[in-house]
N, C-alpha and C positions, 0 to 999 in steps of 0.2 A: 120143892123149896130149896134144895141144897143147887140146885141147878140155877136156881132166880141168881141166890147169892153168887155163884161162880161166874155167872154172866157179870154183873154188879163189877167184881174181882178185875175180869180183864178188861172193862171197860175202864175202871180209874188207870190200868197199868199201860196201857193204850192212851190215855191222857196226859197219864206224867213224863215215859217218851216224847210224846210228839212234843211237850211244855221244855223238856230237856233239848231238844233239838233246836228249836225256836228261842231258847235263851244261849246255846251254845253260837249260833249264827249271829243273835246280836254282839254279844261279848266279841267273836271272831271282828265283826265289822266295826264295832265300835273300837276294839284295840289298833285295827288299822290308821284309825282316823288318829288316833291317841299322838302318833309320830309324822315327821315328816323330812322326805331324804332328799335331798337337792344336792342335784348333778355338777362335779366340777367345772367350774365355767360359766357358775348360773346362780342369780338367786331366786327367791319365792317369795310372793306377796300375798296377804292372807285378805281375805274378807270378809267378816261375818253380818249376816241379813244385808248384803249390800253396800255395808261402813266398808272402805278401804283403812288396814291396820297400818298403821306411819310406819312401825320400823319391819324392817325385809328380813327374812332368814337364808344368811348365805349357807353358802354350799357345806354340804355333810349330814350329821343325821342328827334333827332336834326330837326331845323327848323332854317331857309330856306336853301336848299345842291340844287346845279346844278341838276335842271332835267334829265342832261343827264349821269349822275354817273350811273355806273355800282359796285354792292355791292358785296363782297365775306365776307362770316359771318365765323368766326371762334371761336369754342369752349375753353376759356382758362379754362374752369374749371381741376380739376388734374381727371388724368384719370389712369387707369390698360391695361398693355397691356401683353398677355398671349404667352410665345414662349415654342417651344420645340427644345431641338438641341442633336445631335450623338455628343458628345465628346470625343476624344481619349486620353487615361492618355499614358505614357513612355511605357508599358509594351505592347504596340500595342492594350489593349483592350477598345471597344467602350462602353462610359457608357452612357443612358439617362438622361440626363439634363433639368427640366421642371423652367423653371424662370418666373418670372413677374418683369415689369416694371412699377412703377407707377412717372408721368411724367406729365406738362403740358407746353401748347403753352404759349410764353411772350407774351405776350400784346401789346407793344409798338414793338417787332418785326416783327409783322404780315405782315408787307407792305412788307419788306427784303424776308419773307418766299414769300407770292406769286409772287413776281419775280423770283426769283431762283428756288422753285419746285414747287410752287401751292397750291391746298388747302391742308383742314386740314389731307384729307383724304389722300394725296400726299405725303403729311409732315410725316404721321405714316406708310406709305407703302415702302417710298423712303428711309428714313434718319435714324426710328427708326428700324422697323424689319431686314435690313438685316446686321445692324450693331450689334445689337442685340445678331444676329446668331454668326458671326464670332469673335466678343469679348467672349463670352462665348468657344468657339472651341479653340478659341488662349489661353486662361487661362487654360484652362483644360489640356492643354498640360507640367502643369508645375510637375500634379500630376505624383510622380511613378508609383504607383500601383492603378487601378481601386477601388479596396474596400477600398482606402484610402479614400475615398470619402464620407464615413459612419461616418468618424471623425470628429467630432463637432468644432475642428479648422480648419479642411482644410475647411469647409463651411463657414467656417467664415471668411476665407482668402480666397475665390474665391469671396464670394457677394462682401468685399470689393473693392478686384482687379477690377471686372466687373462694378461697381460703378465708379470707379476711371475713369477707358477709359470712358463709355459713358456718365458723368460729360460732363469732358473734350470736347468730342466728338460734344455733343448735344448742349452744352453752343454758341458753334459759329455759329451756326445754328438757334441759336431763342426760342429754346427750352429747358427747366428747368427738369432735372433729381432728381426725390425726393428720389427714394428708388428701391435696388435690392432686391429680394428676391427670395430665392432656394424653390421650392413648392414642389420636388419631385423628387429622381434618384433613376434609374432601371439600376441596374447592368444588366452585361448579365446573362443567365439563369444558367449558371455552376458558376460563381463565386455564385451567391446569393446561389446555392443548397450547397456549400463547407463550406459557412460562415453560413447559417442553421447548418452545422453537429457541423463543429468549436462550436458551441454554445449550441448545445446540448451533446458535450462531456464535455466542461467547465463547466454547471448548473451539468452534474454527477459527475464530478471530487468535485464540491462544495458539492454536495449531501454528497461522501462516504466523504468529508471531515468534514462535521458535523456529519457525523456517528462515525467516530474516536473519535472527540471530546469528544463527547456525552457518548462511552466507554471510554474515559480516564477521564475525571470528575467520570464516577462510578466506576473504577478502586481506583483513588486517593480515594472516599469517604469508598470503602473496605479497603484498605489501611489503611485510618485514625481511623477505626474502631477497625482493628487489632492494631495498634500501642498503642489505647486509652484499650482496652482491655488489652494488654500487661501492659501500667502503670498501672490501676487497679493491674494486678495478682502482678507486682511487688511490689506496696508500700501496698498492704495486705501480702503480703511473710515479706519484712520490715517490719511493724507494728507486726506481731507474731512472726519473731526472736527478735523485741526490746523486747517484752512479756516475749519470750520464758527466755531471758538474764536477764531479770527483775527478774523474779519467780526462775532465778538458783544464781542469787546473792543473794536472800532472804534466799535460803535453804541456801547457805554458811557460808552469816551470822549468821544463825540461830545454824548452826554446831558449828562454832567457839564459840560464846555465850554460847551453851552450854558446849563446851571442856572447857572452863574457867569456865565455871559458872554451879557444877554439881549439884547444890542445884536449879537448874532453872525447869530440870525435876517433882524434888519434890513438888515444888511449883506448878508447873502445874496439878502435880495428885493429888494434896489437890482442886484446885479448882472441879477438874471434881469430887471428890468426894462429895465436898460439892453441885456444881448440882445437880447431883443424887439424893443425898438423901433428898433432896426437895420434891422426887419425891415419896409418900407413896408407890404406888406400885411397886417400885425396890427393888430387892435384890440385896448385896453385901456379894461378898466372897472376902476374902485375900489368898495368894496363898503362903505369909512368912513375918509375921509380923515382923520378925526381919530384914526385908529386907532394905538396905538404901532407896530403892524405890520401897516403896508396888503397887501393880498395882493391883485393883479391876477387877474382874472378874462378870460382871452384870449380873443377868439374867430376863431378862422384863417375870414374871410370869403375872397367871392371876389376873387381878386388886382385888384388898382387896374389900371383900364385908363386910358389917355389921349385 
């Protein structure tokens, strides 16, 4: 009997463990669900049986949330997203097109997105790429010509156009469009080999065009060398007929001075004779002293010695 009872004993004590364990695991997991901690940079949208809950729990740690929510996390931080699209310009030809999107989830939206497509990853697979794609292909169609594309305003006028729709586009959806940007376009391979040649005949046509240059500045500078050479010989030609005109008005005058004035000769051969005879060692001869104008005949002998 005392044995029946014992047995009895540890089997209730063996019951009420296992009931302690089994209520300590619930408690454990129910206290988990009690909170919920969301990552900076993200918030959390709850759902219960399926109902999506309107307002979102941002980031940090909320206490006390129905154990029985269901959380979808969504990253609002701004994010890049990388596409490549065939665009066709007017001329029927296809150019490559590389863009980026950089973009992020609203915040206060999130409940609206996982209704309508889902999560985050839903929201950039559904909404953003393949709109993405076909905004870019429908712009692209505005260009004439494929290597207009090379034009630092048509790039500039496609990122904005493509901006403009998927703004538009993305804004009613929940999601915030920050910036288009052109990373990269590849002509086909014959237009880039034609606008290769195009450019390397323009840098020649520049080449022989500073070659010309280059000989017309030294052209001009021979040029101006003659031309400076030439005034030179001119105003020394000038300068010796002013001379020359100088020295024939002197003799003129000197002519007429003396046709008036025939006592000027005389006067003149008295001085030279009085030089001279300055001079010990000169002789003087006259050649007619009766002459109105004796003219000495010198003769530089050898010096007088003593």
């Amino acid at each position: 009997m005392k044995k029946y009872y014992l047995y009895i004993n540890m089997n209730k004590q063996s019951i009420t463990g296992a009931a302690l364990i089994i209520i300590l695991i619930i408690v454990v997991l129910a206290g988990s669900r009690l909170y919920v901690s969301v990552p900076a940079g993200h918030v959390a949208v709850a759902t219960l049986f399926g109902e999506v809950v309107d307002k979102p729990y941002e980031e940090g740690l909320t206490f006390p949330v129905n154990p029985l929510y269901e959380f979808t996390f969504y990253d609002i931080r701004e994010k890049e997203l990388k596409e490549s699209a065939g665009v066709p310009s007017q001329d029927q030809l296809t150019t490559s097109v590389d863009v980026s999107i950089k973009f992020r989830i609203d915040g206060s939206q999130t409940p609206r997105i996982l209704q309508e497509t889902g999560t985050f990853e839903d929201a950039v697979r559904v909404q953003i790429q393949p709109k993405l794609r076909s905004v870019v292909r429908e712009q692209g169609k505005s260009i004439v010509r494929a290597e207009d594309f090379f034009l630092q305003q048509t790039q500039e006028n496609l990122q904005t156009a493509i901006f403009s729709s998927m703004s538009d586009y993305l804004n009613e959806r929940g999601i915030i469009c920050l910036d288009i940007l052109i990373r990269d376009i590849s002509l086909p391979p014959f237009i880039t080999r034609a606008i290769e040649s195009k450019k390397e005949r323009e840098q020649e046509v520049q080449k022989e065009k500073a070659e010309l240059e280059r000989f017309r500045m030294e052209q001009q500078q021979i040029i101006a060398q003659a031309e400076a050479k030439r005034e030179a010989s001119e105003l020394d030609a000038e300068q010796r007929r002013i001379l020359a005109d100088a020295q024939a008005y002197e003799i003129t005058q000197l002519n007429e001075a003396i046709a008036k004035n025939p006592a000027y000769v005389q006067i003149q051969a008295l001085e030279a004779l009085k030089a001279i005879s300055a001079n010990p060692s000169s002789k003087i001869y006259f050649i007619n002293g009766d002459s109105p104008a004796p003219l000495p005949l010198m003769n530089m002998g050898e010096p007088l010695t003593k």
